[in-house]
C-alpha positions in Angstrom: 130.5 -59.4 71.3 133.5 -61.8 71.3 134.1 -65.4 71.8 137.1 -67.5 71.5 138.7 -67.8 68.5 139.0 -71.1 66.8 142.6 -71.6 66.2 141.9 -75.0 64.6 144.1 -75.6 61.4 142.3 -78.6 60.2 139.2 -76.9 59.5 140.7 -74.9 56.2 141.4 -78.0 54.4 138.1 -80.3 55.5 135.3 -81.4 53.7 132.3 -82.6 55.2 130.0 -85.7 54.6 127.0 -85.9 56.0 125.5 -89.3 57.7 121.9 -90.5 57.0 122.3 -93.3 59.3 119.1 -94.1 59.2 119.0 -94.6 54.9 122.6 -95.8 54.9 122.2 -99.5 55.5 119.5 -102.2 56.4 120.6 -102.1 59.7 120.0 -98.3 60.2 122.8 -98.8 63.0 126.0 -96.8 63.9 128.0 -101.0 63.7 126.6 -101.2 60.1 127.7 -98.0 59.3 131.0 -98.6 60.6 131.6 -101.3 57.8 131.9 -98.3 55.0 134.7 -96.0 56.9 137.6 -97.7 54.6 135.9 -97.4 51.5 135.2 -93.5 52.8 139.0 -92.8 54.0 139.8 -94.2 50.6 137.9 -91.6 49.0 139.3 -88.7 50.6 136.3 -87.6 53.3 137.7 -86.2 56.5 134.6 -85.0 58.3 131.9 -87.3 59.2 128.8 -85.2 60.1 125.9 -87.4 61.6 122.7 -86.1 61.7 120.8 -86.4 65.1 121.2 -89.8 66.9 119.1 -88.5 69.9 116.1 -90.5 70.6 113.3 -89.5 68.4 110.2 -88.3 70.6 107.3 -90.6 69.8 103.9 -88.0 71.0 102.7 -86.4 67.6 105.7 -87.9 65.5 105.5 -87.7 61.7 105.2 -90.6 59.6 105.9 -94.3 61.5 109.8 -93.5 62.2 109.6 -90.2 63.2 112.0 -86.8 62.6 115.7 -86.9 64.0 115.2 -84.0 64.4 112.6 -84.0 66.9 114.5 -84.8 70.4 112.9 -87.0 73.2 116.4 -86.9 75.1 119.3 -84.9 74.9 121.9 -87.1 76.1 121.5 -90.4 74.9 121.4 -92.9 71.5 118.5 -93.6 70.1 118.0 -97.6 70.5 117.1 -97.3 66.4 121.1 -96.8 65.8 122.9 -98.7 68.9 124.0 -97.9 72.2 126.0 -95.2 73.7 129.0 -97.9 74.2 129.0 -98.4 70.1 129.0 -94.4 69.3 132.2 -94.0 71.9 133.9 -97.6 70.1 132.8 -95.6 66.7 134.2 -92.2 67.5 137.7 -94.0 69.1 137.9 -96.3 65.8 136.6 -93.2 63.0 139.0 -90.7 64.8 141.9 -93.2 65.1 141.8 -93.9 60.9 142.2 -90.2 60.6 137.9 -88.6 60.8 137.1 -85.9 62.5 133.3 -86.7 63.8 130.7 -83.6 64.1 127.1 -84.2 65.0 123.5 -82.1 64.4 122.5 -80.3 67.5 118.8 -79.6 67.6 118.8 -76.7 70.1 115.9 -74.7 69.0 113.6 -77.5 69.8 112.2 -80.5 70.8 109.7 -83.6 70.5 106.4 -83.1 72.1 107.5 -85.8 74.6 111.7 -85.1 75.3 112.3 -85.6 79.4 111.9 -81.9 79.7 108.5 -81.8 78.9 108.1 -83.7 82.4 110.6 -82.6 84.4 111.1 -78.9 83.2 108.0 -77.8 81.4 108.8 -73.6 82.3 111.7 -74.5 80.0 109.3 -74.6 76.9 107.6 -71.3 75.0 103.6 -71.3 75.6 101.1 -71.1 73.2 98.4 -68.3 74.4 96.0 -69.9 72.1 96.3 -73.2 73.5 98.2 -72.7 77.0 100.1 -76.0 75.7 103.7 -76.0 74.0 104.2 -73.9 71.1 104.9 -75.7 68.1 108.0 -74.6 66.2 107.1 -72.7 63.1 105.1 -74.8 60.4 106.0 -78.0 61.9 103.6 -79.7 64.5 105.9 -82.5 65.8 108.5 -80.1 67.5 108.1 -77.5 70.4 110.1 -74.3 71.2 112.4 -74.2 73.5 112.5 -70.8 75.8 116.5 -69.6 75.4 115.5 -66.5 77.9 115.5 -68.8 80.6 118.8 -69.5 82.3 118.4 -72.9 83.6 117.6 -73.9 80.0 120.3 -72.4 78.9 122.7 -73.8 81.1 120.7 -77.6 80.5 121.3 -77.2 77.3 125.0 -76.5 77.0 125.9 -79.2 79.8 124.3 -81.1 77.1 126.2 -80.6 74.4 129.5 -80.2 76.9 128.4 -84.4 77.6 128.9 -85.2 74.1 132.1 -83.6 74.1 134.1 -85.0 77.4 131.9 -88.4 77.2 132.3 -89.5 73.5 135.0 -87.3 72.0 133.0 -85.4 69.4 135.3 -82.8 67.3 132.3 -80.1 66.9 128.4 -80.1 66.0 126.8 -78.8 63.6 123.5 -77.1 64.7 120.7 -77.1 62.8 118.9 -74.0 62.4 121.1 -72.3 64.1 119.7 -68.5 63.0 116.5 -69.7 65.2 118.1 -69.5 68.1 119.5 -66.3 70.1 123.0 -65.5 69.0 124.0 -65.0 72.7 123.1 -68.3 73.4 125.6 -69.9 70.8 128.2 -67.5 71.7 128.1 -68.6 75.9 128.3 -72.0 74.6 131.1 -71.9 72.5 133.3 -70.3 75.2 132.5 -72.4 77.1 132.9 -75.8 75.1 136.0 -74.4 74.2 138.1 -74.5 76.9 137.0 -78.7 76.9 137.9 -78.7 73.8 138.7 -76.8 70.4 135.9 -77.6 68.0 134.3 -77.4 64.8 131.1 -75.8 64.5 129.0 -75.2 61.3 125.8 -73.8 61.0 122.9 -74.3 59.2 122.6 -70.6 58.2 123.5 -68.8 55.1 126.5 -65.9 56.1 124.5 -63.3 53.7 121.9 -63.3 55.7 122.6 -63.2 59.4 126.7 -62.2 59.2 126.7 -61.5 63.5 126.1 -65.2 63.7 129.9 -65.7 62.1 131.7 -65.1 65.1 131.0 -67.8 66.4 130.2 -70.4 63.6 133.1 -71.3 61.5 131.3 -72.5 58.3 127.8 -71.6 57.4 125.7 -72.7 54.0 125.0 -71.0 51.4 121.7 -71.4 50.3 121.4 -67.9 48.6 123.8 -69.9 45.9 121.8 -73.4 45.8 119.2 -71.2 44.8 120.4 -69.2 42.0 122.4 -72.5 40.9 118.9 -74.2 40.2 117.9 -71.3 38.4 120.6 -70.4 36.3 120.3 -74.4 35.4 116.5 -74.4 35.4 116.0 -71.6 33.1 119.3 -71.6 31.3 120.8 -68.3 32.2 124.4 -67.3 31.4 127.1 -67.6 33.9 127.5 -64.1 34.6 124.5 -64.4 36.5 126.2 -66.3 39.3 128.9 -63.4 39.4 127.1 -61.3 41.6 126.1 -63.9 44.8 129.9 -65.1 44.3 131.2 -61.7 44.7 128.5 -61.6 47.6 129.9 -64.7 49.3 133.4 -63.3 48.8 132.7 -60.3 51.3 130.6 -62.2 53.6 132.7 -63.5 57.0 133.4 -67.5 57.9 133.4 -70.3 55.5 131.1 -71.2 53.2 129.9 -74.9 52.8 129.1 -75.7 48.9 126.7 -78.4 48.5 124.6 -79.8 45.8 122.2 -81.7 47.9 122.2 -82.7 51.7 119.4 -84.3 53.8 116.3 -81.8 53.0 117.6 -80.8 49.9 117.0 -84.4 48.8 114.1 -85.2 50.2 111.8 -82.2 50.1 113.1 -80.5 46.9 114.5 -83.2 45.0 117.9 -85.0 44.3 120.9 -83.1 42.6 120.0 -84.3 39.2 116.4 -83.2 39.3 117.7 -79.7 40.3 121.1 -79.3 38.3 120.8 -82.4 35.9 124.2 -82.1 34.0 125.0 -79.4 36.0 125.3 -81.4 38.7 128.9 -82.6 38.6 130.8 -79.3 37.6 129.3 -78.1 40.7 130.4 -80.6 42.6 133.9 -79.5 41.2 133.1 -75.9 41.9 132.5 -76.5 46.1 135.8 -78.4 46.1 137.7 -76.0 44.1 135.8 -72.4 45.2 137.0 -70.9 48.6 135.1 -72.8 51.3 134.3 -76.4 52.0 133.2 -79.3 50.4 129.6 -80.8 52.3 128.7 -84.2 50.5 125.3 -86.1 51.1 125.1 -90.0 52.6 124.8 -91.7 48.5 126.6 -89.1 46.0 129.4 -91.7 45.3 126.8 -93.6 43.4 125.6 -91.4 42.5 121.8 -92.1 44.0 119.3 -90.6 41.6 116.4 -91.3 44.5 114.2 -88.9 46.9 114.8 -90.5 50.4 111.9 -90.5 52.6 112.2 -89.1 55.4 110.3 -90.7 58.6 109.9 -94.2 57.0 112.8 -96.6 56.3 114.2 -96.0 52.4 117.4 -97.3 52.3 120.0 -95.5 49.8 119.9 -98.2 46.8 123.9 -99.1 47.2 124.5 -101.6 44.2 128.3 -102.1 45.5 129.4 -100.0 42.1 130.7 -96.6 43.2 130.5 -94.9 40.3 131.7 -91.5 41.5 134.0 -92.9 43.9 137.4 -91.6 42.0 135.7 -88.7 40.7 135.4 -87.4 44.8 138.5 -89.0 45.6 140.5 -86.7 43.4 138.6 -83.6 44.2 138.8 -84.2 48.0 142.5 -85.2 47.9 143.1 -82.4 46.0 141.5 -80.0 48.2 142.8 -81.6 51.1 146.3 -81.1 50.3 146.9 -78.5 48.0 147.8 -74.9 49.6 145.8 -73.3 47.1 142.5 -74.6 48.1 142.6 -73.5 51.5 139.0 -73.0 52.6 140.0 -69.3 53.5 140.0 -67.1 50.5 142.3 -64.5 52.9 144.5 -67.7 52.6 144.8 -68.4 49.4 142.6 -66.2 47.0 140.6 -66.4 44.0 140.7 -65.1 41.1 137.6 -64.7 38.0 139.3 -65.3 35.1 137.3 -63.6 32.2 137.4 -65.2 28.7 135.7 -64.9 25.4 133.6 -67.3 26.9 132.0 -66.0 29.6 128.2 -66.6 29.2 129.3 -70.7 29.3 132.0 -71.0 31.1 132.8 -70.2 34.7 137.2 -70.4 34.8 138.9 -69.5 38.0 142.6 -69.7 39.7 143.6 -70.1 43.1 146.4 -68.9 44.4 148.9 -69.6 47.5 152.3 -69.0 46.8 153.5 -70.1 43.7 151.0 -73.2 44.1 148.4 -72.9 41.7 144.8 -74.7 40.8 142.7 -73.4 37.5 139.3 -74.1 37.0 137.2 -74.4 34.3 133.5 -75.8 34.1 131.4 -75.2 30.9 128.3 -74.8 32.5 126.4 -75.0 29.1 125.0 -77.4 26.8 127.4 -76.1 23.8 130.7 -76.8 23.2 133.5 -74.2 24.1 136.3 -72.5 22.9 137.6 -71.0 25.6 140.6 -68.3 25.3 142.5 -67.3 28.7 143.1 -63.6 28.8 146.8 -62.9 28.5 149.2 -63.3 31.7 146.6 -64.8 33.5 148.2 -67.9 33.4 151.4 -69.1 32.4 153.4 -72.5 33.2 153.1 -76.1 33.1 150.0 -78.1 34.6 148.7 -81.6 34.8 144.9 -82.3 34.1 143.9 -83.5 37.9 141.4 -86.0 36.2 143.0 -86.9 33.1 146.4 -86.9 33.7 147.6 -85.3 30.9 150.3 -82.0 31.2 150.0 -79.0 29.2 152.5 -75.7 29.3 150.0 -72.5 29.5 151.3 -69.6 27.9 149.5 -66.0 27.2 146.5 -66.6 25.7 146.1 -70.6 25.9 142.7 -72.0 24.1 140.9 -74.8 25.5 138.2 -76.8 24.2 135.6 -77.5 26.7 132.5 -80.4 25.9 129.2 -79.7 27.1 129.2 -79.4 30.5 132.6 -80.6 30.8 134.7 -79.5 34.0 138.6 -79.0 33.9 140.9 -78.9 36.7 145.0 -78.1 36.6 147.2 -78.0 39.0 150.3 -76.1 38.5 
C-alpha cells in the first residue's frame, strides 16, 4: 500500500510543543495564548501542536469542562478558545514569525452529542447490548465512529481538508491514530496532499504497529517512556535501555521523545514524579537522539503540578522561566546542527561504550565532519567516564557551558550525578 511521500525538509530538524490552551492562561483563549509566541520563538520551538479546539460535546461530558477530545463539531472553534476569525489571525501571525502550526485530529470518535449524531447517526458503530452508540473503549463520554462506511469516510476527510485550505494548518496530529483503519489514514493523506504538503504525527508507538509508518511521519514512543520510568523507578543500569534503543533504531519514521505531554501529566504524573533527577538528561537525550523533540504546555518552568483535565487548572506561570535557556540551547542546537537531523539514515548514531557503562549513556552523531557527543550520567554517583580510543578526536565547545576542550584517544570526563554533557565539534 503506497501513499505520497512527504518530501517536506523541515520536518527533520522540528521539535514539537504541544498547546494546553485550555491550562495555558486565565483566558483559556487562542488571543491569550497569542501573547507568549515571542517568548516561544525566543526559545527555539518551531512546531506548535494544539490539542483539539473542536467544540467539546456537552451529553454525558466528564467533569464540568468536558474532554477536547470529545467532538460536538468537526469544523468549527469551540466558543471556550475564540472564534474561527482569531485561529486564521493566529495561524497567519504564528506562521509569519516562523511556526509551523499542527492540530489533534480526533477521528476515531466523538461526543455523545457532535452534529452527526443528528444528522448522520448510520455513521456511528451500534451497541447490540444497548441498540444506542457504542462507547469508545473504557471511556463513556465518546462514541465510535464506523470507518467501513464511505460517506463517513469521505465526511471525515473533507473535514480535516477544511482545516487545511480554510485556516492554513501545516499538518495534524491524530490522536490514537492505531484505533483507526490504516486505509482510512492512507486515502486521506493522498488526498490532503495534493492541497498541501503536511506534517502528520501519530499518537502510536512505531514498535508496535510499523504499517501505520507509511503514512505517519513521526510516531511516539511509549515502549521507551516506559522503560525510562523504570530504569529510574527501580534504579537499573543503563544497559537496560540498550535494547528498546536498538529497537527504535530499526523501526521506520521518526520517533517523538517526550518526557511528559497532556495524559502523561495528568493521569500518570508530571516528569519529576516519574524521572525525578532524571528528568532533565532526558530531556537532553530526545533533543540529541535521532528523532524529534515533543515538549508539554509548562516545561520551561519547569511546572511540578498534575493538571486537571475537565476543570479549569491553570499552569502556575510565576513569569520566571527557569528552563527557558536550558531548551533554548537544546532546540537551537537541534534545529541547526546537521548532525541532529531527526533521520538517523541522515545523520547516524553511534553508542559509544566506556568504562562507565552501567551510569552513563555517551553517544555521537554524525553528518559529515559535523559532530555532537553526548553524555548523560543517568546515576546518582559521580562518574569517571573514559572514551574508548578513536572514538573521538578534535576540538569541542561545551553547548551549555561554553567551555572548549581538544578530545584525543582516550579523553576522561568527570560527570556529577545526573549531570548531562553536550559538545559540539
Amino acid at each position: 500500500m503506497e501513499t505520497v511521500p512527504n518530501s517536506l525538509a523541515w520536518i527533520q530538524h522540528t521539535n514539537i510543543y504541544e498547546v494546553n490552551l485550555r491550562q495555558y492562561t486565565q483566558e483559556g483563549t487562542i488571543n491569550a495564548f497569542a501573547k507568549n509566541l515571542p517568548r516561544l520563538k525566543d526559545m527555539g520551538v518551531k512546531t506548535l501542536w494544539f490539542m483539539p479546539i473542536t467544540p467539546i460535546a456537552q451529553k454525558n461530558k466528564k467533569g464540568s469542562l468536558g474532554s477536547y477530545y470529545a467532538a460536538a463539531d468537526y469544523t468549527s472553534v469551540s466558543p471556550e478558545f475564540g472564534t474561527m476569525d482569531d485561529w486564521k489571525a493566529f495561524v497567519r501571525q504564528a506562521q509569519d514569525m516562523g511556526f509551523k502550526v499542527i492540530i489533534d485530529w480526533v477521528a476515531n470518535h466523538t461526543g455523545w452529542d457532535h452534529v452527526w449524531t443528528k444528522t448522520h447517526p448510520d455513521w456511528y458503530e451500534k451497541d447490540s447490548a444497548t441498540n444506542d452508540f457504542k462507547k469508545a473503549s473504557g471511556m463513556d463520554d465518546i462514541i465510535e465512529l464506523d470507518f467501513k462506511n464511505p460517506k463517513l469516510r469521505r465526511a471525515m476527510i473533507d473535514a480535516m481538508k477544511f482545516w487545511v485550505t480554510e485556516t492554513g494548518i501545516d499538518g495534524f496530529r491524530c490522536d490514537l491514530a492505531f484505533w483507526v483503519e490504516l486505509d482510512f489514514w492512507v486515502e486521506a493523506k493522498e488526498e490532503l496532499q495534493q492541497v498541501k504538503p503536511l506534517f502528520w504525527l501519530g499518537e502510536l508507538d512505531a514498535l508496535d504497529n510499523p504499517d501505520y509508518m507509511q503514512v505517519f511521519d513521526a510516531a511516539y514512543t511509549w515502549k521507551f517512556m516506559h522503560r525510562a520510568r523504570e530504569f529510574y523507578q527501580e534504579r537499573r543500569p543503563v544497559s537496560s535501555l540498550d535494547s528498546v534503543l536498538n529497537e527504535y533504531q530499526a523501526a521506520p519514521g521518526m520517533q517523538a521523545w517526550f518526557t511528559t505531554n497532556h495524559d502523561e501529566n495528568s493521569w500518570n504524573g508530571t516528569e519529576y514524579e516519574k524521572y525525578g533527577e532524571a528528568a532533565l538528561p532526558l530531556a537532553v537525550f530526545s533533543a540529541t537522539w535521532p528523532g524529534l523533540p515533543l515538549l508539554y504546555s509548562g516545561q520551561e518552568l519547569p511546572n511540578n503540578k498534575r493538571l486537571e483535565f475537565f476543570e479549569k487548572d491553570v499552569i502556575q506561570w510565576n513569569g520566571n522561566y527557569q528552563l527557558h535557556d536550558f531548551y533554548k540551547r537544546l532546540l537551537t542546537l537541534h534545529a541547526t546542527h546537521p548532525a541532529l537531523n531527526g533521520n538517523d539514515q541522515v545523520a547516524p548514531v553511534q553508542r559509544l561504550h566506556t568504562n562507565a557503562d552501567g551510569q552513563v549513556l555517551a553517544y555521537l552523531r554524525t553528518k559529515g565532519d559535523r559532530q555532537v557527543l553526548v553524555l548523560l550520567n543517568l546515576s546518582g554517583t559521580a562518574a569517571t567516564v573514559q572514551l574508548p580510543a578513536g572514538a573521538v578526536s578534535g576540538a569541542f565547545e561545551n553547548v551549555f557551558a561554553g567551555n572548549k576542550i581538544e578530545l584525543a584517544n582516550q579523553q576522561t570526563l568527570e560527570l556529577k550525578p545526573w549531570q548531562y554533557l553536550v559538545y559540539e565539534k
